[in-house]
Wavefront OBJ file of the C-alpha trace (Angstrom):
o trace
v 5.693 27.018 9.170
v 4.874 24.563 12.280
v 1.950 23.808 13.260
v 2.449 25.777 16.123
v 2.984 28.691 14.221
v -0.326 27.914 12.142
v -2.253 27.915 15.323
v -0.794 31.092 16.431
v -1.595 33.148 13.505
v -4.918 31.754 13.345
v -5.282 32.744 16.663
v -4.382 35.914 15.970
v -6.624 36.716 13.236
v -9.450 35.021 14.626
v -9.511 36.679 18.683
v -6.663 39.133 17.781
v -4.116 39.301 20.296
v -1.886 36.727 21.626
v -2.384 33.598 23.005
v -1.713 32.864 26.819
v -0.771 28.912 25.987
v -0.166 26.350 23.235
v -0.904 22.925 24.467
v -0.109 19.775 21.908
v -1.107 16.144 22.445
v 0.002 12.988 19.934
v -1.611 10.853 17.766
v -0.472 7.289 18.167
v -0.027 4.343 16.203
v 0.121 0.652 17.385
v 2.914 -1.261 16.905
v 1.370 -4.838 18.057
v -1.864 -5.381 19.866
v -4.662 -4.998 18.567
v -8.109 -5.595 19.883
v -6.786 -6.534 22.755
v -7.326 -3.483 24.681
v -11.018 -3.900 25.643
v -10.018 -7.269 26.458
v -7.565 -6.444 29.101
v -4.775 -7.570 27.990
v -1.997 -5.972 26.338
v -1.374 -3.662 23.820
v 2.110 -1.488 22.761
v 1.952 1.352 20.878
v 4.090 4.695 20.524
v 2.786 8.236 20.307
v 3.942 10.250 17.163
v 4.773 13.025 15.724
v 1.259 14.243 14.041
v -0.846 15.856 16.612
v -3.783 18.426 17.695
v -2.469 21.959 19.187
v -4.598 24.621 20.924
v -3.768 27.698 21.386
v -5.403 29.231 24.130
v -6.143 32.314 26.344
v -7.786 32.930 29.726
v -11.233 34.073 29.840
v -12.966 35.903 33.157
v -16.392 33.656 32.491
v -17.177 30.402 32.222
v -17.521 29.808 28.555
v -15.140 27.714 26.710
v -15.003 29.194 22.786
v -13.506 27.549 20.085
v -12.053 27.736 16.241
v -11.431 24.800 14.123
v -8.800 25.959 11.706
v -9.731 22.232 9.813
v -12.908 22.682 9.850
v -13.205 26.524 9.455
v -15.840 25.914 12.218
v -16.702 27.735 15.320
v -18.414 26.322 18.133
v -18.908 27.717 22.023
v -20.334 26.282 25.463
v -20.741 27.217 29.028
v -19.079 25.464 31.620
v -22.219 26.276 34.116
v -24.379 24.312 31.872
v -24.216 22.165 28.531
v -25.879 19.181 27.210
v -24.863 16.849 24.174
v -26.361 18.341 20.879
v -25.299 16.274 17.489
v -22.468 14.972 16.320
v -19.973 17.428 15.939
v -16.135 17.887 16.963
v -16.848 20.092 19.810
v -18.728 17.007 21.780
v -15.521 15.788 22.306
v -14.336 18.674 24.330
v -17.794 18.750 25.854
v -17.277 15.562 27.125
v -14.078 16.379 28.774
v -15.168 19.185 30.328
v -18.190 17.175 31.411
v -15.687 14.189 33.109
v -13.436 16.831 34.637
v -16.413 17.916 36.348
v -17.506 14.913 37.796
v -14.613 14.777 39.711
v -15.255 18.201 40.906
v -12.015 19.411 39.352
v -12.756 23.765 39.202
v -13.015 24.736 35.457
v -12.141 27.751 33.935
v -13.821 29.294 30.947
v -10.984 29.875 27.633
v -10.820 30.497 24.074
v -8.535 29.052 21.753
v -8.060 28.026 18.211
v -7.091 24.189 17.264
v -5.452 22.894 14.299
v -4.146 19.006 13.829
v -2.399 16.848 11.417
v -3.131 13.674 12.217
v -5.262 12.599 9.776
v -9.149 11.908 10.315
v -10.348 8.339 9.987
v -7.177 6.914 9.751
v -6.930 4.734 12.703
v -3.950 6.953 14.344
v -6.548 8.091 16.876
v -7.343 12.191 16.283
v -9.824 12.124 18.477
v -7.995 10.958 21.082
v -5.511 13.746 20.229
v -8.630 15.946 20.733
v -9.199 15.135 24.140
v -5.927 14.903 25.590
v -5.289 18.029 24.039
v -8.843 19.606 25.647
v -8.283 18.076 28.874
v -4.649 19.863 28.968
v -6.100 23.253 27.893
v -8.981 23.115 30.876
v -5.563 21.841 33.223
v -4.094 24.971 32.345
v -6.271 27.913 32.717
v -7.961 25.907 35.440
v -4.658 24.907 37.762
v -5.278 21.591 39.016
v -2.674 18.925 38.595
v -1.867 16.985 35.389
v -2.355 12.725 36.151
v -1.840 11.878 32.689
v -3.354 8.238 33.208
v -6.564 9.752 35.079
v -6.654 12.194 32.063
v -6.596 9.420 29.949
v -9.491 7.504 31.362
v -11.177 11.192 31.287
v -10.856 11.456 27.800
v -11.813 7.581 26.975
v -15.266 8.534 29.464
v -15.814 10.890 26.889
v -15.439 9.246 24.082
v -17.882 6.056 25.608
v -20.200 7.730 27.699
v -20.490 11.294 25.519
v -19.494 10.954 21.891
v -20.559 7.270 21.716
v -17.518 4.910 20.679
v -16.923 1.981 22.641
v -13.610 2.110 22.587
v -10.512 0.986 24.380
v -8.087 2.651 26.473
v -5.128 2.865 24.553
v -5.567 5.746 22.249
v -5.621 8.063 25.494
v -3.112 6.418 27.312
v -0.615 6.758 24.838
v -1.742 9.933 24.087
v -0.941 11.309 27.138
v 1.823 9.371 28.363
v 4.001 9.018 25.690
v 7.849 9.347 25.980
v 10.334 10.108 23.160
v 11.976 7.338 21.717
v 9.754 4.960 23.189
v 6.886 2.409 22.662
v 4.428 1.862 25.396
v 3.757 -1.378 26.967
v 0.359 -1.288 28.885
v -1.554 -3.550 30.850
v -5.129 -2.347 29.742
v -7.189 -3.680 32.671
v -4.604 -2.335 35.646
v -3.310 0.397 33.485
v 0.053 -0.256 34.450
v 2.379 0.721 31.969
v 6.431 0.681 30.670
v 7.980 2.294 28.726
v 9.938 0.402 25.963
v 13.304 1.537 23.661
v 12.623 1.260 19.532
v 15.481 -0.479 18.530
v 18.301 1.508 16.742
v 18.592 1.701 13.036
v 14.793 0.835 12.107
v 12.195 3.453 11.133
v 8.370 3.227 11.844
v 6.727 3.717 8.653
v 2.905 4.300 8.561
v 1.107 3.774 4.891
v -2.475 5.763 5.119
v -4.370 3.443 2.319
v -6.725 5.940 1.952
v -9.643 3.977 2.702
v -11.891 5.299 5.470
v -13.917 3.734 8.272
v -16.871 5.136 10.429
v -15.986 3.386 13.667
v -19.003 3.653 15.112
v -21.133 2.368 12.128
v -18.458 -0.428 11.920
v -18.447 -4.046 12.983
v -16.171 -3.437 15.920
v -18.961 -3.341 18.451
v -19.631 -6.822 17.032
v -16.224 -8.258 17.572
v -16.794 -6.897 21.303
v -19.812 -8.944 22.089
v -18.053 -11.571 20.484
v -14.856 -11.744 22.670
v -17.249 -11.328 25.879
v -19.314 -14.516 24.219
v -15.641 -16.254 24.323
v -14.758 -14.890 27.649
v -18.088 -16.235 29.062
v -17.738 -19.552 27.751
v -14.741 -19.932 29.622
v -15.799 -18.208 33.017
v -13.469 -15.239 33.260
v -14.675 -11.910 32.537
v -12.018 -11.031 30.214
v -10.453 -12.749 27.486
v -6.751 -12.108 28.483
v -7.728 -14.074 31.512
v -7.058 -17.342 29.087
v -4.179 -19.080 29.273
v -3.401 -20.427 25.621
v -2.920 -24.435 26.957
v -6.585 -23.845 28.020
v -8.150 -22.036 25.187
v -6.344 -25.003 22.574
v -7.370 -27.221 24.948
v -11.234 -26.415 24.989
v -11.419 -24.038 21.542
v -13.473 -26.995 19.396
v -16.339 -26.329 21.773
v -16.440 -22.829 20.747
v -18.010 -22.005 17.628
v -15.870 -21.667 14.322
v -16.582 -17.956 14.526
v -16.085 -17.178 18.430
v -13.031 -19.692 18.006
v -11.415 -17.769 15.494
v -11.932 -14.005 17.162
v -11.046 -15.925 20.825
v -7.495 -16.950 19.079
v -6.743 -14.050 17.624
v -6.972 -12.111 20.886
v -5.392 -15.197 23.163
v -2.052 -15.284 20.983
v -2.028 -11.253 20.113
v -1.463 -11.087 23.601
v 0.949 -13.519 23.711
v 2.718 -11.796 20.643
v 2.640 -8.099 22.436
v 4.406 -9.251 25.661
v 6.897 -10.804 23.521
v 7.248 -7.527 21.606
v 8.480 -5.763 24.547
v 10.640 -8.252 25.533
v 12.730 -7.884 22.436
v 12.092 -4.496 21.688
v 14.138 -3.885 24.310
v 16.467 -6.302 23.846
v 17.114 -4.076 20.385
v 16.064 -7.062 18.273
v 14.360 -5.764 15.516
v 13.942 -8.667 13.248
v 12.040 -10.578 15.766
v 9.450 -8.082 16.115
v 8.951 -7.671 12.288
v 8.154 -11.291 12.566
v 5.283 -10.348 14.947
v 4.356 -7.944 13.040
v 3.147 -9.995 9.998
v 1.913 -12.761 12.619
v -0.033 -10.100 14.299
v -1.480 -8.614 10.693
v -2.149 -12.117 9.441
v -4.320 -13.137 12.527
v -6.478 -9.767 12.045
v -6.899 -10.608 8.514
v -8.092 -14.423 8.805
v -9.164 -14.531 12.595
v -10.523 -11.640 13.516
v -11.484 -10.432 9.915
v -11.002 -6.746 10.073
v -8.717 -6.005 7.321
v -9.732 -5.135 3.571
v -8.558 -5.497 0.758
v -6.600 -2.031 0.776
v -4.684 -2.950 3.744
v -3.725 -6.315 2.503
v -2.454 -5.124 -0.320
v -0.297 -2.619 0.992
v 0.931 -4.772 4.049
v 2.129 -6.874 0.973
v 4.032 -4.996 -1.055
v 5.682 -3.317 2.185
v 6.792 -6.409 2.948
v 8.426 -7.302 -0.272
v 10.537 -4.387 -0.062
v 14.251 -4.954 0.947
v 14.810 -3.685 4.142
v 10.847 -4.270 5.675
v 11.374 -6.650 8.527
v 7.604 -6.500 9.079
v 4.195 -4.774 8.319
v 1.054 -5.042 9.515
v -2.206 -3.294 9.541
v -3.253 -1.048 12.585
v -5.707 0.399 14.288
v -9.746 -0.783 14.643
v -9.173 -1.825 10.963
v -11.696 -1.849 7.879
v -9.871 0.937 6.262
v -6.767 3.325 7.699
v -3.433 2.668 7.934
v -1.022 -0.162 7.904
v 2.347 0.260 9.838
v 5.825 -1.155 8.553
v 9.147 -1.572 10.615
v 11.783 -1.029 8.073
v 15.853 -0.308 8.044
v 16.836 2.978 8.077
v 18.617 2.871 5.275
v 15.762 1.663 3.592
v 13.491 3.977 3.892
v 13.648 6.437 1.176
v 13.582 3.640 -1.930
v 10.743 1.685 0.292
v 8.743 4.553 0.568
v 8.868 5.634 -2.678
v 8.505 1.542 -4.181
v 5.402 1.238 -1.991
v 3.410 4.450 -2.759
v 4.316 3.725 -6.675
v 3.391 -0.063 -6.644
v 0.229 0.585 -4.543
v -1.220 3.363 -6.699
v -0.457 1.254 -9.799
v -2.776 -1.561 -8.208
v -5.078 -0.186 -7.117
v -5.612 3.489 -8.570
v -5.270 5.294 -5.233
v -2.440 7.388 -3.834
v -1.145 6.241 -0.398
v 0.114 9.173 2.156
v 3.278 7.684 3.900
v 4.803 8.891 6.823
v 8.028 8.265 8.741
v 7.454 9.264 12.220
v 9.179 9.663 15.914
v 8.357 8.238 18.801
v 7.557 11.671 20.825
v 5.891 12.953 24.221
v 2.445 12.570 25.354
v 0.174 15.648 25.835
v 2.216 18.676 26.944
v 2.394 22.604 27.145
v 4.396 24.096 24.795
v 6.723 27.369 24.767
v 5.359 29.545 22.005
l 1 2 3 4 5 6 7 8 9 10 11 12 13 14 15 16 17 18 19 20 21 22 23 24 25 26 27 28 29 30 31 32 33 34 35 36 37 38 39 40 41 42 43 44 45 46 47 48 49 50 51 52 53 54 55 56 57 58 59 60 61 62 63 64 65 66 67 68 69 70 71 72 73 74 75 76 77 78 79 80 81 82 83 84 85 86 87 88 89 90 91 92 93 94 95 96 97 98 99 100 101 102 103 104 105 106 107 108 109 110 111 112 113 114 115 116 117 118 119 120 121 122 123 124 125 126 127 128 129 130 131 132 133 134 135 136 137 138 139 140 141 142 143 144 145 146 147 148 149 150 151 152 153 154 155 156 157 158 159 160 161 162 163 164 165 166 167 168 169 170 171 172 173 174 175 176 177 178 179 180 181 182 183 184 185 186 187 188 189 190 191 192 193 194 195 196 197 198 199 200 201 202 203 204 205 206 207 208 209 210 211 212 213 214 215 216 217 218 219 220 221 222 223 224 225 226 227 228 229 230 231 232 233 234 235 236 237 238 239 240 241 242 243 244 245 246 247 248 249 250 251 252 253 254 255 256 257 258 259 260 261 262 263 264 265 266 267 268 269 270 271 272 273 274 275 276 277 278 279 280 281 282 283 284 285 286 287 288 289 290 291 292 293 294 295 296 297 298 299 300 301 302 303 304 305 306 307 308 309 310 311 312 313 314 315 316 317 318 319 320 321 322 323 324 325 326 327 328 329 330 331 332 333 334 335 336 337 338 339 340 341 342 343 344 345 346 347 348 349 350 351 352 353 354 355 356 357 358 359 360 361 362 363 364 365 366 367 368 369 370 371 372 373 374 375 376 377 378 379 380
């Protein structure tokens, strides 16, 4: 049974009746660029196929009532008026419904049960699934247009300004504007983005180490105020604003530690354009090259690997067939993504999860995934 069909059923057990609408929106993983995103620069991931559905029906009020099927969790709000509580899953929503209103968009009340399978904590961005998925429910019942980049900045308002992660743009971006088949090259400070081919007769492969990260708790609000230390020292407001002549040119003024998170974002950049560029030309080895530059530089210059991550990137990469592997995401803990051959897959899949539980006494979850849409309605 789809997870469609899960959501359904749930839905009818739980409200009885039928649902009015099924709504789905992606998790994503990143291909190349990482930490770049609050930077401005550049970043190019895909969405996939592991995502949150709501099923849905109209309601003649203003309250917006929810089921978790994860969670087993209930959890209910009115539109007219709601404040932030505690941490909890339904803040999320909350905070979309709070953003819509701010730009006086008309909200409708609904009900709906949710169910995902992207999994939590993993760095492929569920909560961004969350939100895009929310913000396409409340465009539903409420009938006012979809603007899947202005639903994207919507849903990363919520997750700053609400919830209370400082994070980047690209989880919602590529959340709601993915395409099938494609990566997604975007320009995080104009939010300009193209869409890119994968090249034929590679997989994407994400390896889920098991390891978990509270992003919040975690030191990526540190390597922030870092890059804006860097940026400052050079007089630009954003780090992608540096060329790399000038940042080789001037980086033994900066200290070690500023140096080394300055030059991992500088040539990450400089790595993600060129990602595109031969994505599209369908060269495949060249960006598994990029791939271990890119994990390599996270590891030693910006220091947000561990040593779960490492050791999976390295036995992806000696399997035959991996053209390249990195880890992705915030980092300290989640996932690690590897480019490999299709005809590959099955013996590399089964080699790493083997090899990787035998070194370090935890089982892996591996998933070969698609390059699919962004957040959508679906026919039931």
């Amino acid at each position: 049974m789809s997870i469609q069909e899960k959501a359904i059923q749930e839905f009818r057990e739980f409200f009885g009746g039928e649902p009015d609408e099924l709504v789905r929106a992606p998790g994503r993983v990143n291909l190349i660029g990482e930490h770049t995103d609050y930077n401005g620069g550049f970043v190019l991931p895909m969405a996939i196929n592991r995502s949150m559905v709501m099923a849905i029906r109209y309601r003649g009020d203003q309250k917006v009532k929810l089921m978790s099927a994860d969670f087993h969790q209930t959890a209910s709000f009115d539109l007219d008026d709601f404040s932030y509580q505690k941490p909890h899953w339904v803040e999320y929503i909350k905070g979309v419904a709070h953003n819509l209103k701010q730009r006086n968009l008309p909200l409708k009340g609904w009900e709906g049960v949710m169910m995902g399978d992207v999994p939590r904590g993993s760095g492929l961005s569920s909560s961004a699934a969350l939100e895009l998925a929310a913000a396409k429910a409340f465009s539903e019942v409420s009938n006012f247009p979809w603007d899947p980049v202005d639903m994207a900045v919507v849903g990363q308002e919520a997750e700053n300004n609400w919830v209370g992660v400082n994070c980047g743009i690209m989880d919602q971006m590529i959340s709601a504007c993915g395409q099938e088949g494609h990566a997604y090259l975007l320009d995080c400070r104009s939010l300009e983005g193209k869409h890119v081919p994968l090249p034929e007769g590679v997989k994407v492969v994400i390896l889920d180490t098991g390891t978990r990260r509270g992003l919040v708790d975690s030191a990526y609000n540190e390597r922030r105020q870092q890059c804006e230390e860097a940026a400052a020292f050079f007089g630009v407001e954003l780090l992608r604003d540096v060329e790399p002549e000038t940042f080789f040119a001037k980086a033994d003024a900066l200290s070690e530690l500023t140096r080394k998170r300055a030059r991992h974002v500088i040539t990450e950049d400089q790595r993600t354009l060129e990602a595109a560029e031969v994505m599209a030309a369908g060269n495949a080895e060249r960006l598994g090259i990029l791939m271990n530059e890119s994990h390599d530089s996270l590891r030693d210059d910006f220091e947000v690997s561990n040593d779960a991550l490492n050791e999976i990137v390295m036995l992806s990469r000696s399997e035959p067939g991996c053209l390249g592997a990195r880890m992705t995401g915030a980092g300290f803990g989640g996932c690690a993504v590897a480019l490999v051959r299709s005809e590959s897959v099955e013996a590399f899949t089964k080699n790493v999860m083997a090899k990787y539980q035998r070194e370090t006494v935890s089982e892996p979850a591996v998933y070969v995934t698609e390059a699919t849409q962004g957040a959508c309605r679906l026919e039931k």
